[in-house]
C-alpha positions in Angstrom: 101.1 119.4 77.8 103.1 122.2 75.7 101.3 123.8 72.5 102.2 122.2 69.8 101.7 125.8 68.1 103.9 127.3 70.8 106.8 124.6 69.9 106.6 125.4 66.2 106.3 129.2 66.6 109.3 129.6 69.9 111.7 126.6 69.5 114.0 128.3 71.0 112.4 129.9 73.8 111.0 126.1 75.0 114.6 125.4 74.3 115.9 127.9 76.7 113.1 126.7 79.1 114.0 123.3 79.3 117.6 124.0 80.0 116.3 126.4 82.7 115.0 123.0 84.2 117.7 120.9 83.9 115.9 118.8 81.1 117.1 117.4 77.9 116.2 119.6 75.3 117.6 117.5 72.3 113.7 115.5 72.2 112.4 119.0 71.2 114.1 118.3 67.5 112.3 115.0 67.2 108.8 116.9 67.7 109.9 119.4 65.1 110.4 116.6 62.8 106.8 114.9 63.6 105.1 118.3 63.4 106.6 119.2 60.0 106.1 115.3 58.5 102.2 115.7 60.3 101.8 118.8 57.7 102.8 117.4 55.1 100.9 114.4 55.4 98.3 116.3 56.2 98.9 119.1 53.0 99.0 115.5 50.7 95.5 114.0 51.9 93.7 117.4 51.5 94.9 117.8 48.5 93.8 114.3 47.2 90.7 115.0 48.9 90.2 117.6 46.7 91.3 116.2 43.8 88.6 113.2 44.4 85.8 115.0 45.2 86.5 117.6 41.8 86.8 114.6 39.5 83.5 112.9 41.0 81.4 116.0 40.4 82.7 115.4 36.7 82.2 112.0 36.5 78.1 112.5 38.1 78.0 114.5 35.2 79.0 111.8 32.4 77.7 109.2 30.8 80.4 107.4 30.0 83.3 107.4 32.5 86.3 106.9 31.1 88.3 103.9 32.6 91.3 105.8 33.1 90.0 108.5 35.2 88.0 105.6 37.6 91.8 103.7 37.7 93.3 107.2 38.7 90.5 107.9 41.3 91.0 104.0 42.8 94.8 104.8 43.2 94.3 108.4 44.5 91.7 106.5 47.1 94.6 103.8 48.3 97.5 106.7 48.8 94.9 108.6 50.9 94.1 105.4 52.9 98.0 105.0 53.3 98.5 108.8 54.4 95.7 108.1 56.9 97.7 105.5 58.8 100.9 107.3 58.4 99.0 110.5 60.1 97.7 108.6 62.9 100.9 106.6 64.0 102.8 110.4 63.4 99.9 111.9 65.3 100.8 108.5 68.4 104.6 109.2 67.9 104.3 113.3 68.6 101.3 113.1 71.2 103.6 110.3 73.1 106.5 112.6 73.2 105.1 115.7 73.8 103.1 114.1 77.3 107.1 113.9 78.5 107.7 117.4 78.5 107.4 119.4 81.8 105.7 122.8 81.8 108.0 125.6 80.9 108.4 128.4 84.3 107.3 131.8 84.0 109.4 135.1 83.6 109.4 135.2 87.5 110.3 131.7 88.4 114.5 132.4 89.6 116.9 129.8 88.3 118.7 127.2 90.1 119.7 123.7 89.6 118.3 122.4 92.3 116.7 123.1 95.6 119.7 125.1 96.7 118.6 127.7 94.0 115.1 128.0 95.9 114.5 131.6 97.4 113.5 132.3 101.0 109.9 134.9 100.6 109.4 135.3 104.3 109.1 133.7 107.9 106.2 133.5 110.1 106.8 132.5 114.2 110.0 131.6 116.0 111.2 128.5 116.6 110.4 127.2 120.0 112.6 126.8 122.5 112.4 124.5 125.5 113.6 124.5 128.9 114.0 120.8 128.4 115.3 118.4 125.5 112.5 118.3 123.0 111.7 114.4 122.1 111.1 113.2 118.1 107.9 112.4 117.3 108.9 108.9 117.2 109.5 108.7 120.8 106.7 111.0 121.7 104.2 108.8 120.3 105.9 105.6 121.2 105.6 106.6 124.9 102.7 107.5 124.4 101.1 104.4 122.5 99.4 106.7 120.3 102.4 105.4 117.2 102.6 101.6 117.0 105.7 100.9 114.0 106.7 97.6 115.1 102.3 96.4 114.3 102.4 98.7 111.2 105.6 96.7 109.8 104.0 93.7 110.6 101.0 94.3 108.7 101.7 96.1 105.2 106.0 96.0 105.6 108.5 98.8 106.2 107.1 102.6 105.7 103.9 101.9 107.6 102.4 102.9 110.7 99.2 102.4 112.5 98.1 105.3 114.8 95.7 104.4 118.5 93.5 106.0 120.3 94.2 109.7 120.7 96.6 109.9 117.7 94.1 108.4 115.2 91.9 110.9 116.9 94.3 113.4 116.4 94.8 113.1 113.2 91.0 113.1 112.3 90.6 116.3 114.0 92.9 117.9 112.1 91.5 117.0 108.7 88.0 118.0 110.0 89.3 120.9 111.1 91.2 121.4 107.6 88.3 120.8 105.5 86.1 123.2 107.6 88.9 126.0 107.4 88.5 125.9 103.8 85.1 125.1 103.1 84.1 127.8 105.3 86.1 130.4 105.8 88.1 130.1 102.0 85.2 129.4 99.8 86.2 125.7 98.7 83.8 123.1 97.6 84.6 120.0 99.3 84.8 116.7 97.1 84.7 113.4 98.2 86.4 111.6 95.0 87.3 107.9 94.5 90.8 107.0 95.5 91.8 104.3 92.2 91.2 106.1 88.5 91.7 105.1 85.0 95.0 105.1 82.6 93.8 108.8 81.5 93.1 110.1 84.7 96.7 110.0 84.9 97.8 110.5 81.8 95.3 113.9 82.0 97.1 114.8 85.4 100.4 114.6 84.4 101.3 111.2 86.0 101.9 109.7 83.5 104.0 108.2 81.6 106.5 110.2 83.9 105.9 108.9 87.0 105.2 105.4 85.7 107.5 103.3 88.3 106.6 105.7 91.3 102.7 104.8 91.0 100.5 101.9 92.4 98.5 99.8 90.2 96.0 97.6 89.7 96.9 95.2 86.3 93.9 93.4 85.8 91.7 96.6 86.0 94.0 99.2 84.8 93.1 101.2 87.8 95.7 103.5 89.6 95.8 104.8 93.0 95.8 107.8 93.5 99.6 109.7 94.4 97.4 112.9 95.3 93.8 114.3 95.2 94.9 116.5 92.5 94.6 113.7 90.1 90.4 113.2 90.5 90.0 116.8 91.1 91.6 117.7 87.8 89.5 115.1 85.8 86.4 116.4 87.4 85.6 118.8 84.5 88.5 116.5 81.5 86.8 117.2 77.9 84.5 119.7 79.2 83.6 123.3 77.8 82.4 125.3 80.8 79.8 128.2 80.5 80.4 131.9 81.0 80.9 132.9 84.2 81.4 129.5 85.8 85.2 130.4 87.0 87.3 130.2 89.0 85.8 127.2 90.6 87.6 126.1 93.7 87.4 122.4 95.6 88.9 120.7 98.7 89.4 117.1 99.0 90.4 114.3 101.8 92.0 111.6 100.3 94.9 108.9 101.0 98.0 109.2 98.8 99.5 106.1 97.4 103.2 106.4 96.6 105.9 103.9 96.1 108.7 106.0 97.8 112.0 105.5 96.8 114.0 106.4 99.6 117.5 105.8 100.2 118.9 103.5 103.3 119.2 105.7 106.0 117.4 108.6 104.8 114.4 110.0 106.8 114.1 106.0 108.3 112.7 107.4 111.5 109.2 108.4 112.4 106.1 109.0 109.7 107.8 111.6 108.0 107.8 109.5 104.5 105.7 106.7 103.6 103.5 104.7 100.7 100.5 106.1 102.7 99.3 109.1 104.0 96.8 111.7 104.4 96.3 115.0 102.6 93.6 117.7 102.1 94.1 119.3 98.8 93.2 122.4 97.4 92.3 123.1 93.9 91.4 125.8 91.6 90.0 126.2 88.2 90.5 129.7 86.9 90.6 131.7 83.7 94.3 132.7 82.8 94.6 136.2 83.1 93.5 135.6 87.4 96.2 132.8 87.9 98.9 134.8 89.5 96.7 136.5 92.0 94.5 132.6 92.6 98.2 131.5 93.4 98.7 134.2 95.6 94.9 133.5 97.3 95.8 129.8 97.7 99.3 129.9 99.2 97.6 132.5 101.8 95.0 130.0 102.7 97.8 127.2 103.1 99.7 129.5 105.8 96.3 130.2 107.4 96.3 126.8 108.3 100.0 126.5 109.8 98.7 129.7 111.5 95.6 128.7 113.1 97.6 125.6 114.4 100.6 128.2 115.6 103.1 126.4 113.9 106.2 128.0 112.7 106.7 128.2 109.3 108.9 129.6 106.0 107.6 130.0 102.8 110.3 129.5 99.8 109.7 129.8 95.8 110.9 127.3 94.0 113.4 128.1 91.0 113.5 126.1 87.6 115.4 123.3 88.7 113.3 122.3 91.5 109.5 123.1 90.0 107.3 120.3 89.9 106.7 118.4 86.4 103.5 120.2 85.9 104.6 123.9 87.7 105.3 126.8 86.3 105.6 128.1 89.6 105.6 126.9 93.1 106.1 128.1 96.5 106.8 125.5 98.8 105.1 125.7 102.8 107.6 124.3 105.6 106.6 124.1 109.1 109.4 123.8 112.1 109.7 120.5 113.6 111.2 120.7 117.0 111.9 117.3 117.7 113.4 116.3 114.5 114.9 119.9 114.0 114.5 120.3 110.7 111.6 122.2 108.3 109.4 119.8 107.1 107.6 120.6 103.5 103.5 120.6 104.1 102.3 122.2 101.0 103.5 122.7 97.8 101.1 125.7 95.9 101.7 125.4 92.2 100.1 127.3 88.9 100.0 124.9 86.3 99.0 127.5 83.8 97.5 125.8 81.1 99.8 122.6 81.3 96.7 120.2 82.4 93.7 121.6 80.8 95.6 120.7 77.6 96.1 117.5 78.3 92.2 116.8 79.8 91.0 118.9 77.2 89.5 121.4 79.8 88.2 124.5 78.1 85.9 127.5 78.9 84.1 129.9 77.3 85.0 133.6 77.9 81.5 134.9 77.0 78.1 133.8 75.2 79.1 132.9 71.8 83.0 133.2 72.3 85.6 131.1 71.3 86.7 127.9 74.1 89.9 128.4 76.0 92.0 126.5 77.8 91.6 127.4 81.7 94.3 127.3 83.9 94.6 124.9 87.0 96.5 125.5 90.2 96.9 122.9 93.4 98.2 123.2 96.7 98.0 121.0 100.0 95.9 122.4 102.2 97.9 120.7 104.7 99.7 117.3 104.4 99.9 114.8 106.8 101.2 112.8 108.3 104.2 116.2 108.7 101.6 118.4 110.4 101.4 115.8 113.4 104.5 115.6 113.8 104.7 119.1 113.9 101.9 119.3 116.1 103.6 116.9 118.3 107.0 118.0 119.1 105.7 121.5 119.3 103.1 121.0 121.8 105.0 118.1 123.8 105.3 119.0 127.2 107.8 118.2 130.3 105.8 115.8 131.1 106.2 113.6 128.1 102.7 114.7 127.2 101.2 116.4 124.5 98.7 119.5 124.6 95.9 120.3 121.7 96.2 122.9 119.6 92.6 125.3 121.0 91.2 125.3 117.4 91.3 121.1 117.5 90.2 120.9 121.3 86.6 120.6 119.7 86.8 118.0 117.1 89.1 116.0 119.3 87.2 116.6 122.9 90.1 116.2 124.7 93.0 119.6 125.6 96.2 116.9 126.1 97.3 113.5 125.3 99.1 111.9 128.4 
């Protein structure tokens, strides 16, 4: 959520920023309008407050009251109970609109209107070449019988899967594996949270109400699976004031994501590549502002460590204004080389939200003993996604044969060196 102060002080620099984005800035007026009719409100009941509690010391003080003043003090009471429910349906009205506002990009963030504005960092690895024509993952795991689509569609419907045997094997190595990497070697604290959360989970997240139509959910309950660990790991600490020295505080988390994908006919129809369910390890860090940048920096690093331990070839592109995230104010998107499908497949996106969540979850911190809360800032990144990093795991390691080899730092969560 945007500072209300920061909207009243800079109109025109959240202005500029939403343009920047490719968003509507004409709301911005509307919350003008709330903020200034909020003051007023606000100027009125305090001063009637006043006013009542001034004429009451008089009154203890007499021993007759005079009628008139009582009458004046009864209407003065019923125009500040009517300015209370005018604040708190203003208060509804501006909260409401501001939660539909995207985080404004920093200096550094380049602009574009969409992802054809993103800029190319750096490179890391060739893309293989075969002295044979690589197969899509689709085929590979068909072949295989390590994918079964046809039983997946049977059981939940179009965009599912069910992986056998070595795949589902497979696949569990590699989120061991994951978790370990960053647990160990990065300095994460792994989470186990619950995959369905309440109405302000995702509100607190940035979810919702944006994302309303793209979420699953449980009616009866109000309960809402999860699109992304992201969402229970930022309501870990929502509407807590953390200690001195407790930052930055960094966790890792398995979960499923739940999506209702929106995908056009014909687009990405083959393989696992898109789906309403898949697997992710997520990173996530709590930090105090003036670190953010250089957390970001940390947490991309240990996203291409992972693409690098499983020698995958990957890019790493910033994202410019038009293609940031709702929450972002920057991002750097991970994309690892799919031989098969020939094309770079997104497996992390790294993102500083700056202080965009913490205001909405009400996430503060205290800089020292005794000093005044702050709002922290959060940042997320996948640490990787799946199901893309089997299929890039796949067509790169697919043999002649039709087979598939390990990568050596799965061999010993998986306890076998090839699928064949």
């Amino acid at each position: 959520m945007l500072s209300i102060q920061l909207i009243r002080e800079q109109p025109e620099m959240v202005r500029q920023a939403l343009v920047r984005r490719g968003e509507d800035p004409s709301p911005l007026d509307r919350v003008l309008d709330l903020d200034k009719r909020r003051r007023t409100l606000l100027a009125e009941s305090e001063s009637l407050r006043a006013r009542r509690n001034e004429v009451s010391k008089q009154l203890a003080k007499m021993k007759d009251k005079p009628p008139e003043t009582i009458a004046e003090m009864r209407e003065v009471g019923s125009r500040i109970k009517a300015l209370e429910t005018d604040l708190k349906q203003v208060d509804a009205d501006l909260t409401d609109l501001l939660l539909t506002f995207p985080n404004i990009p920093l200096d550094d963030v380049p602009v574009g209107e969409d992802e054809s504005g993103n800029v190319l960092i750096k490179t890391h690895g060739e893309p293989l070449t075969f002295d044979f024509t690589p197969l899509p993952h689709w085929e590979l795991g068909e072949s295989l019988g390590i994918l079964d689509f046809e039983r997946g569609v049977k059981i939940s419907g179009s965009r599912f899967y069910v992986l056998k045997g070595p795949g589902a094997r497979l696949q569990r190595a590699l989120i061991t594996w994951m978790l370990d990497l960053h647990v160990q070697q990065h300095g994460y604290q792994e989470v186990y949270p619950p995959f369905m959360v309440k109405r302000e989970s995702m509100v607190a997240s940035g979810n919702l109400p944006k994302f309303g139509d793209n979420l699953y959910h449980d009616v009866e309950d109000d309960l809402w699976f999860i699109p992304t660990a992201e969402v229970p790991l930022t309501n870990l600490h929502r509407d807590e004031i953390l200690p001195p020295g407790a930052l930055p505080i960094n966790y890792v988390a398995y979960t499923p994501c739940f999506r209702r994908e929106k995908m056009s006919a014909g687009r990405d129809t083959r393989g696992i590549k898109r789906g309403h369910q898949f697997d992710k390890v997520e990173m996530y860090k709590f930090v105090e502002p003036h670190t953010s940048e250089d957390e970001l920096q940390r947490l991309v690093s240990d996203a291409e460590e992972v693409a690098q331990g499983l020698g995958l070839a990957y890019r790493l592109v910033q994202l410019c204004t038009g293609d940031l995230g709702f929450n972002s104010a920057k991002s750097y998107d991970l994309e690892i080389w799919a031989p098969g499908c020939q094309e770079w497949l997104e497996v992390s996106s790294c993102s500083n939200c700056t202080d965009f969540q913490s205001r909405r979850a009400n996430i503060r911190y205290r800089p020292q003993e005794g000093g005044r809360p702050q709002f922290l800032h959060t940042l997320n990144g996948s640490g990787l996604a799946l199901p893309r990093v089997m299929i890039a795991v796949m067509e790169t390691y697919q043999q002649r044969d039709g087979s598939v080899a390990v990568p050596e730092v799965l061999r010993p969560y998986t306890g076998f060196d090839v699928i064949s």
